[in-house]
C-alpha positions in Angstrom: -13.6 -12.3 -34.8 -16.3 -9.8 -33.4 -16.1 -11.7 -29.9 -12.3 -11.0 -30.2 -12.6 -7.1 -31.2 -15.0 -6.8 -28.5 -13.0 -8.3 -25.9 -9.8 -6.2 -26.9 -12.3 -2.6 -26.7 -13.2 -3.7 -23.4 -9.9 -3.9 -22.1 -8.2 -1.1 -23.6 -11.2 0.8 -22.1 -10.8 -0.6 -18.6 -7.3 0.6 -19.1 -7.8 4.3 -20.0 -10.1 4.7 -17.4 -7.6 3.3 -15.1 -4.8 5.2 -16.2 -8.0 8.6 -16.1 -7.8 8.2 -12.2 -4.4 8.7 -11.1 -4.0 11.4 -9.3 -0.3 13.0 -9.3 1.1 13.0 -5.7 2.5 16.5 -6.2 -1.0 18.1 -5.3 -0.4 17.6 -1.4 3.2 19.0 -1.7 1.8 22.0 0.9 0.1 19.5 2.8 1.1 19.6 6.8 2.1 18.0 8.7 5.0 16.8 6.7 5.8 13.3 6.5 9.7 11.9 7.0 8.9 8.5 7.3 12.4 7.6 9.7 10.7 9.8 12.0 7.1 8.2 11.6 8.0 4.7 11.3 10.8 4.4 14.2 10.0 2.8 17.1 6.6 0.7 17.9 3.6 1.4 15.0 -0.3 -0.4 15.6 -2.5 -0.4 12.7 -6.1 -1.8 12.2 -7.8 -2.6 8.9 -9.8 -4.5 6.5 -9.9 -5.6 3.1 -12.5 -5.2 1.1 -13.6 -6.4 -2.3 -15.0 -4.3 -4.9 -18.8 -4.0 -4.0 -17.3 -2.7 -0.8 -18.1 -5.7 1.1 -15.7 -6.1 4.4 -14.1 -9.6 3.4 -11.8 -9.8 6.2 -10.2 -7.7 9.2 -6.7 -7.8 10.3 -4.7 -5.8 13.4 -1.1 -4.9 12.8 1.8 -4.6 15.2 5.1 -3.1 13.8 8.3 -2.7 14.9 10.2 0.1 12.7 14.2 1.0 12.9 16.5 3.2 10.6 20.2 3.1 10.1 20.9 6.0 8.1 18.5 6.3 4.8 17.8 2.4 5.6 14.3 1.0 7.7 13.1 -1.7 8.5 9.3 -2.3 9.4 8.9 -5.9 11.0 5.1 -6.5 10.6 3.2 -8.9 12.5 -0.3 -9.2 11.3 -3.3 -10.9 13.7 -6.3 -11.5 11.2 -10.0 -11.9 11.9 -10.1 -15.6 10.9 -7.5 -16.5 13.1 -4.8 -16.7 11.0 -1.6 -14.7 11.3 0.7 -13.2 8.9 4.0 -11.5 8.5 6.3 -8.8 6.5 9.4 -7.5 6.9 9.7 -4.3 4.6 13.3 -2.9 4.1 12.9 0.8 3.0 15.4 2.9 1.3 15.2 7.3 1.3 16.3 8.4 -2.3 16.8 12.0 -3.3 14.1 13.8 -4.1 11.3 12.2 -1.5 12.1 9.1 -3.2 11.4 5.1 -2.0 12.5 1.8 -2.6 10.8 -0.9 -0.6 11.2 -4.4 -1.1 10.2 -7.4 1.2 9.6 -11.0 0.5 6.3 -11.2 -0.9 6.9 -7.9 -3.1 7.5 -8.9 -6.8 10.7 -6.7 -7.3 10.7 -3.4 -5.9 7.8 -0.8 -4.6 8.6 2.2 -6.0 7.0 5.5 -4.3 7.3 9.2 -3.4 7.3 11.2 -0.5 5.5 15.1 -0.7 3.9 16.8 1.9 2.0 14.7 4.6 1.7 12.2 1.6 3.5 8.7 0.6 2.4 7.2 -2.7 3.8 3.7 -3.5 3.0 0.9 -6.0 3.9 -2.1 -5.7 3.0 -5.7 -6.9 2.2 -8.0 -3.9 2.0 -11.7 -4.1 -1.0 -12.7 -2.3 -1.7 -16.5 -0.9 -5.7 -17.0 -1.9 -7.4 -20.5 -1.2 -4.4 -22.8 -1.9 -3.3 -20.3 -4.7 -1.0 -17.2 -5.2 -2.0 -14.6 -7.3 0.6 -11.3 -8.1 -1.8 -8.3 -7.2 -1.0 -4.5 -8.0 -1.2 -2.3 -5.5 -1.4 2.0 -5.7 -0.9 2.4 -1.5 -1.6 5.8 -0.4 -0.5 6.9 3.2 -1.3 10.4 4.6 -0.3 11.4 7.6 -2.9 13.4 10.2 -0.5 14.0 12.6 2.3 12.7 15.1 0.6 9.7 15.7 -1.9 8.6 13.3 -1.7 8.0 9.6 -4.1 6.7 7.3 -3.9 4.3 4.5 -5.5 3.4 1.5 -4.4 0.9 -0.8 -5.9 -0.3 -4.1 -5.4 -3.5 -5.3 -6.0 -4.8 -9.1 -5.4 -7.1 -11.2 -4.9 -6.5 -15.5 -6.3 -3.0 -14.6 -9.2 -4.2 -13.0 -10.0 -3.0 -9.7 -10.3 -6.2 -7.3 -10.5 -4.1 -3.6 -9.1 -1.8 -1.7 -7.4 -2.9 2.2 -7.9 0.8 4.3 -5.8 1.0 7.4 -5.3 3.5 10.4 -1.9 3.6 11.9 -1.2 4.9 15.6 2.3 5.6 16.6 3.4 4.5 20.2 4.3 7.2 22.0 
């Protein structure tokens, strides 16, 4: 019984210092240069990152090339990822502009929808994200931050957990073709 009421205070801690450190998007509302992501993400996008797992240690690097188009409040961004172990990897995101600086996003791997906001030179999205991991796949929860610096670069900060718990965070720089 003790084991049990200790486990159960653990995780209702991890959780309230979790839900301690979100920060509410709204603070970069006078942020500039303002973000409209059709404008952004429209045309040819390369980004370079790594993951990295929560002692900060650089598990693996990856290079992004996407290929972004709008039809009215609709995008698509056609990723192709090149990773450092050879491997390669792809997402097709299909991105939807709501009222208010709103955003739907769905893609295959995405457990329903990611669900985000627009303000300022800011996007924040969360999302759940069913990773592949050693013959496994495990549904991770991401809180992706992207701010943009200014007509062509962005940068990207994503954390990913699982039950609360903080597994890594993947950081990214984006450079628009011109």
């Amino acid at each position: 019984m003790k084991r049990l009421i200790c486990t159960c205070t653990i995780l209702l801690a991890s959780l309230l210092v979790a839900a301690c450190g979100t920060v509410n998007p709204e603070v970069y509302k006078d942020q500039q240069p303002r973000l409209e992501l059709s404008t952004y993400f429209n045309g040819t996008v390369d980004a370079w990152g790594v993951f990295t797992d929560r002692s900060g240690k650089v598990v693996k690097r990856f290079t992004v090339v996407m290929r972004c188009t709008w039809q009215g409040d609709t995008g698509t961004l056609d990723e192709d990822f090149s990773y450092s172990d050879g491997t390669r990897g792809k997402r097709v995101w299909t991105l939807r502009k709501l009222e208010g600086g709103r955003i739907v996003g769905t893609a295959p791997d995405v457990v329903g929808e990611a669900l985000g906001v627009v303000v300022g030179n800011t996007l924040n999205w969360k999302y759940v994200l069913r990773l592949p991991v050693d013959g496994s796949t495990y549904d991770v929860s991401f809180d992706d931050w992207m701010f943009l610096m200014d007509d062509e670069v962005m940068l990207n900060r994503a954390v990913m957990s699982k039950f609360g718990i903080t597994l890594g965070e993947v950081t990214l720089s984006f450079r628009k073709r011109k």
